[in-house]
Backbone as ProteinMPNN parsed JSONL, in Angstrom:
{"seq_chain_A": "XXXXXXXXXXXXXXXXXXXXXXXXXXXXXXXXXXXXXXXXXXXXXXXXXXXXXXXXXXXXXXXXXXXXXXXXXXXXXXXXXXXXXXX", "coords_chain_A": {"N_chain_A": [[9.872, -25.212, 6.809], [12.686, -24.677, 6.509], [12.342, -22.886, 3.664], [10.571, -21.315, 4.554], [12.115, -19.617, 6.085], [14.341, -18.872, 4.159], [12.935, -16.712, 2.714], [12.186, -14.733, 4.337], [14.979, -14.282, 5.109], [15.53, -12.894, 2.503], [13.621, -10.643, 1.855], [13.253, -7.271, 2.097], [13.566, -3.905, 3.262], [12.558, -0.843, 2.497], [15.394, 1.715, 2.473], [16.062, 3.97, 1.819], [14.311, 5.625, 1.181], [12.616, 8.4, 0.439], [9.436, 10.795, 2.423], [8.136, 12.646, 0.643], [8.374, 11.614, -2.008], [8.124, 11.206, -5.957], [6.257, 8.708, -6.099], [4.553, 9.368, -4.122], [2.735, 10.408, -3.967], [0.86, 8.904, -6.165], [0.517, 6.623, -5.148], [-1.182, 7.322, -2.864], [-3.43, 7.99, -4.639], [-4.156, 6.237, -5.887], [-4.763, 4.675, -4.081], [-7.131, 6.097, -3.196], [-8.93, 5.879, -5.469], [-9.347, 3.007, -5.733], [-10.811, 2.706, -2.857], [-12.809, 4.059, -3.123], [-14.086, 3.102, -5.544], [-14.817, 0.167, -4.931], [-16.275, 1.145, -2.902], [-18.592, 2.097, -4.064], [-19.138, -0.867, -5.261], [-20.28, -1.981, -3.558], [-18.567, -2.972, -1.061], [-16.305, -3.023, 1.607], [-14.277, -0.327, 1.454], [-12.066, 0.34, 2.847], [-11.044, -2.046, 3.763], [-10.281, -3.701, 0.899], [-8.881, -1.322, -0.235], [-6.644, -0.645, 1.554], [-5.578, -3.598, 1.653], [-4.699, -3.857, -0.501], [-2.443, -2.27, -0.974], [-0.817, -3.024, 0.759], [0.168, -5.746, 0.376], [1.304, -5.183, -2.424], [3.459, -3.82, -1.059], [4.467, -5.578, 0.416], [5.147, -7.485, -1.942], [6.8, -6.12, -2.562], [9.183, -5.891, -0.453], [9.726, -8.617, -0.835], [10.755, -9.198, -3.827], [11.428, -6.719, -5.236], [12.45, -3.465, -4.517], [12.131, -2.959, -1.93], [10.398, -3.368, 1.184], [8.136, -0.873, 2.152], [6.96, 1.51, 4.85], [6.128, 4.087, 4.402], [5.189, 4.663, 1.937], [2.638, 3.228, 2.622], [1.431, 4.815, 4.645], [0.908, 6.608, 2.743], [-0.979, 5.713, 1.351], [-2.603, 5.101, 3.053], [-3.64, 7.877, 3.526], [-4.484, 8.703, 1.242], [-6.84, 6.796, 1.154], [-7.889, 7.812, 3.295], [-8.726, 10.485, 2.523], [-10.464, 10.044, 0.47], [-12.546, 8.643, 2.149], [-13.202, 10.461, 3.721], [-14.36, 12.465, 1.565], [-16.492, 11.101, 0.621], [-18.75, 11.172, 2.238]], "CA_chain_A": [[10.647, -24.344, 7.679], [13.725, -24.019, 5.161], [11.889, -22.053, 2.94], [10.265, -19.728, 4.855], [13.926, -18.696, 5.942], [14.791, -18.085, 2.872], [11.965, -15.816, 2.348], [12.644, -14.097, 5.539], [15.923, -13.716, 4.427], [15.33, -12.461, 1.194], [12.997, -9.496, 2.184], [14.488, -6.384, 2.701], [12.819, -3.239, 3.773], [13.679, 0.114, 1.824], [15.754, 2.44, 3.81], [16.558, 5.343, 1.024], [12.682, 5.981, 0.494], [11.767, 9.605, 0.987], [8.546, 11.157, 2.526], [7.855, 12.864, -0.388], [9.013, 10.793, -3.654], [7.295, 11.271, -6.959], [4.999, 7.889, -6.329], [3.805, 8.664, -3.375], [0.927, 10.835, -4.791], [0.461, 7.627, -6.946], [0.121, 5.715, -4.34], [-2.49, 8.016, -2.544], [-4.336, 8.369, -5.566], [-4.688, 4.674, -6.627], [-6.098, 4.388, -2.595], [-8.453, 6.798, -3.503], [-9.414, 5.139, -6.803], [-9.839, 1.674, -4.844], [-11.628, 2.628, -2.149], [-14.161, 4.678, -4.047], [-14.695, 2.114, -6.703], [-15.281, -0.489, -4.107], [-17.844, 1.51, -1.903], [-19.44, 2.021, -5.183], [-19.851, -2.335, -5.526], [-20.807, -2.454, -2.004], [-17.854, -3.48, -0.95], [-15.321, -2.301, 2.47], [-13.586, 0.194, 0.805], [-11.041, 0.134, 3.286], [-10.444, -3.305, 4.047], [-9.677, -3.488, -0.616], [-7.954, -0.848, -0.748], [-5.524, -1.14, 2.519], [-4.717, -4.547, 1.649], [-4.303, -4.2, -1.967], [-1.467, -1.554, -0.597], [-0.182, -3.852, 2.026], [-0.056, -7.011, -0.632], [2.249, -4.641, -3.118], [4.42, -3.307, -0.377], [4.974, -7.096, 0.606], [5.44, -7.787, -2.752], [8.033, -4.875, -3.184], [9.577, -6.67, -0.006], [10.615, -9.676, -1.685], [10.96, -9.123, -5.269], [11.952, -5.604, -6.063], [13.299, -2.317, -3.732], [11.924, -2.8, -0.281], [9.122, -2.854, 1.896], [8.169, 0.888, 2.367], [5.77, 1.766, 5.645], [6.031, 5.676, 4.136], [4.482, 4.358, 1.07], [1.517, 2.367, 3.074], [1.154, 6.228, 5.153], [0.093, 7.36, 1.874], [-1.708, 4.748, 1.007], [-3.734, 5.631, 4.038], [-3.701, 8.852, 3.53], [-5.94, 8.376, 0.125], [-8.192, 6.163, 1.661], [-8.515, 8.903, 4.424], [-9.432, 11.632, 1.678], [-11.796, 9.102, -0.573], [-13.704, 8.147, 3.339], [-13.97, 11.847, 4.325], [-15.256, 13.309, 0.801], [-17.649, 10.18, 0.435], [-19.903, 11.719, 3.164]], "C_chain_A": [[11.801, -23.704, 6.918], [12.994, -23.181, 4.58], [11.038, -20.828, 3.082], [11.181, -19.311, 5.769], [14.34, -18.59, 4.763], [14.379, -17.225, 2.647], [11.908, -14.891, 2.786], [14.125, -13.551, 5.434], [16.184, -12.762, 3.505], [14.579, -10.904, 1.265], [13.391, -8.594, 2.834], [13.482, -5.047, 3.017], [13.273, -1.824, 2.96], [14.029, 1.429, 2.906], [15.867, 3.925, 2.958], [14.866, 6.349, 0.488], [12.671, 7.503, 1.388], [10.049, 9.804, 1.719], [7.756, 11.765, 1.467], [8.39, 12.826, -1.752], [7.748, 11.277, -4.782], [6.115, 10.195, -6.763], [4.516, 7.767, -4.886], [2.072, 9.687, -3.307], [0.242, 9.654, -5.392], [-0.445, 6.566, -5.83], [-1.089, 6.462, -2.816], [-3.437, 8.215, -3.584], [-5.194, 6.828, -6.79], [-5.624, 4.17, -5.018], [-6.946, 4.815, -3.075], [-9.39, 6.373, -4.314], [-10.453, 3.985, -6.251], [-10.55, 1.78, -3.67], [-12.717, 2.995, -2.618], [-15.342, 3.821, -4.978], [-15.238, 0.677, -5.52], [-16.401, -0.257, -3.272], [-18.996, 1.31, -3.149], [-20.151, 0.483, -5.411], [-20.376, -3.025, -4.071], [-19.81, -3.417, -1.084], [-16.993, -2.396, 0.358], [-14.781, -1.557, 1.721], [-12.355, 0.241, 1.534], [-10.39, -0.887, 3.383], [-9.407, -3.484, 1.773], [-8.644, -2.909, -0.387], [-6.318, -0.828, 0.314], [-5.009, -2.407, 1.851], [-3.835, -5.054, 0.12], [-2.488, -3.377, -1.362], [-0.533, -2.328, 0.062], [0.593, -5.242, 1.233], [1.123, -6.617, -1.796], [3.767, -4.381, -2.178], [5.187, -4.886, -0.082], [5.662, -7.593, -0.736], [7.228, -7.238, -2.927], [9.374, -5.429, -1.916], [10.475, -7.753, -0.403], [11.243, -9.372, -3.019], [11.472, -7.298, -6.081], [12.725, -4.357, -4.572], [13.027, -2.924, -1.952], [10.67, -2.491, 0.191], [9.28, -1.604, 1.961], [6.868, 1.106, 3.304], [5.346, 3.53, 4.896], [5.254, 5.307, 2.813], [3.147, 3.661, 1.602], [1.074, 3.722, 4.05], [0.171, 6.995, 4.466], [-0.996, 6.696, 1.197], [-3.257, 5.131, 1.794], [-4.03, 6.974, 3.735], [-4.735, 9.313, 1.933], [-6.983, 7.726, 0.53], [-9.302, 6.966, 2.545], [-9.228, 9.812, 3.696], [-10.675, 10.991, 1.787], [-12.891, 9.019, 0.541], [-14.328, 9.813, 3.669], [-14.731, 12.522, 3.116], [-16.633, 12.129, 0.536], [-19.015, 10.34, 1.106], [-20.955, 12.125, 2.765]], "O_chain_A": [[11.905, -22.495, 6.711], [12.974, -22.243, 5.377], [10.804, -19.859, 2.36], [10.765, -18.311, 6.354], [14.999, -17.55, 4.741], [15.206, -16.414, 2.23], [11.622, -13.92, 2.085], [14.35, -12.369, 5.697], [17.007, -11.865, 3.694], [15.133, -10.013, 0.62], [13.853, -8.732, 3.967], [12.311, -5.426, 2.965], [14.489, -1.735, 2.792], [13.323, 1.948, 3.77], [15.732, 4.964, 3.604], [14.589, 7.298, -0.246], [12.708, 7.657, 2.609], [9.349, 8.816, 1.501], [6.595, 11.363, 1.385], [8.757, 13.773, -2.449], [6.629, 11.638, -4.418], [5.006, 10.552, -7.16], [4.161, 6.713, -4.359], [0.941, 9.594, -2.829], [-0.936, 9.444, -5.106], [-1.554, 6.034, -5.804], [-1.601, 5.744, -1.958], [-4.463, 8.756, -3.17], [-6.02, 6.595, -7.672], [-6.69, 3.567, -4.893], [-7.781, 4.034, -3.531], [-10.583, 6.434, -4.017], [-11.683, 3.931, -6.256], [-11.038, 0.692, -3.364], [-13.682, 2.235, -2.545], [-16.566, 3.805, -5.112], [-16.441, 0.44, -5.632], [-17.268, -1.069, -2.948], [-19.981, 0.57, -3.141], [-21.35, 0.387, -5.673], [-20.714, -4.156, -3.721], [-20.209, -4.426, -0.502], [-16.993, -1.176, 0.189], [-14.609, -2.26, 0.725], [-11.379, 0.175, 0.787], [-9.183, -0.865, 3.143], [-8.199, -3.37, 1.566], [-7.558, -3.48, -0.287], [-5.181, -0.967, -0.139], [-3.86, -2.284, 1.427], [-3.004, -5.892, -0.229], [-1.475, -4.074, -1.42], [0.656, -2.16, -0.211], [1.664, -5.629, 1.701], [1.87, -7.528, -2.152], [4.894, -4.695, -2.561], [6.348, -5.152, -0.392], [6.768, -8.12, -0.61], [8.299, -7.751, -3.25], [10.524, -5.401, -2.352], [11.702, -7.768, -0.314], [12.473, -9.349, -3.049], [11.747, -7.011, -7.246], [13.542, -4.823, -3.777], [13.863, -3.188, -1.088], [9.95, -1.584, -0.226], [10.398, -1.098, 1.857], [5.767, 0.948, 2.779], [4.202, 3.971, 5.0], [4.323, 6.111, 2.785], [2.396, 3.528, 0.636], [-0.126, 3.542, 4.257], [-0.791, 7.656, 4.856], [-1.83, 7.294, 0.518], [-4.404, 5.333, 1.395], [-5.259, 7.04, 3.73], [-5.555, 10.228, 1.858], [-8.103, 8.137, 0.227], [-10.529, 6.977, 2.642], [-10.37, 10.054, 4.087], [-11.59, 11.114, 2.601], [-14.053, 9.243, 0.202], [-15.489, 10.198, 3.802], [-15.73, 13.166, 3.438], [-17.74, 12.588, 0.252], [-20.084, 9.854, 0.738], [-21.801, 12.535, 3.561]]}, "name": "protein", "num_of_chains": 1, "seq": "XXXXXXXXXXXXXXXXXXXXXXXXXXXXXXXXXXXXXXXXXXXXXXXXXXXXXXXXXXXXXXXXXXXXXXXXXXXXXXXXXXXXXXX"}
């Protein structure tokens, strides 16, 4: 219980994050990557590449700037391309 208050504590959310920052092409374009390459091994491409996104942002949470939902937007927003040109 202690320690996941701390953790909870510790995780901060980022508030200064733009809509359009330099990485958030990056971060639509590494979705794209990961979902693609995944359909390719027969694999969800969404379920990969969402949670790989979701798993960083958490990360970025604890250990570095801040959760970012505007960064997990774009996240989607590559996956969305990669699903619609995959047709």
């Amino acid at each position: 219980m202690g320690a996941s208050l701390l953790l909870a504590l510790h995780f901060r959310m980022e508030v200064s994050d733009g809509w359009f920052g330099p990485d958030k092409v990056k971060h639509a374009a590494v979705s794209y990557v990961l979902y693609s390459a995944s359909r390719r091994e027969g694999r969800n491409g969404w379920a990969v590449s969402i949670s790989v996104g979701l798993g960083k942002e958490i990360y970025d949470g604890f250990f570095r700037r801040g959760f970012s939902y505007r960064d997990l937007v774009w996240d989607l927003l590559g996956v969305g391309l990669a699903s619609l040109l995959s047709r």
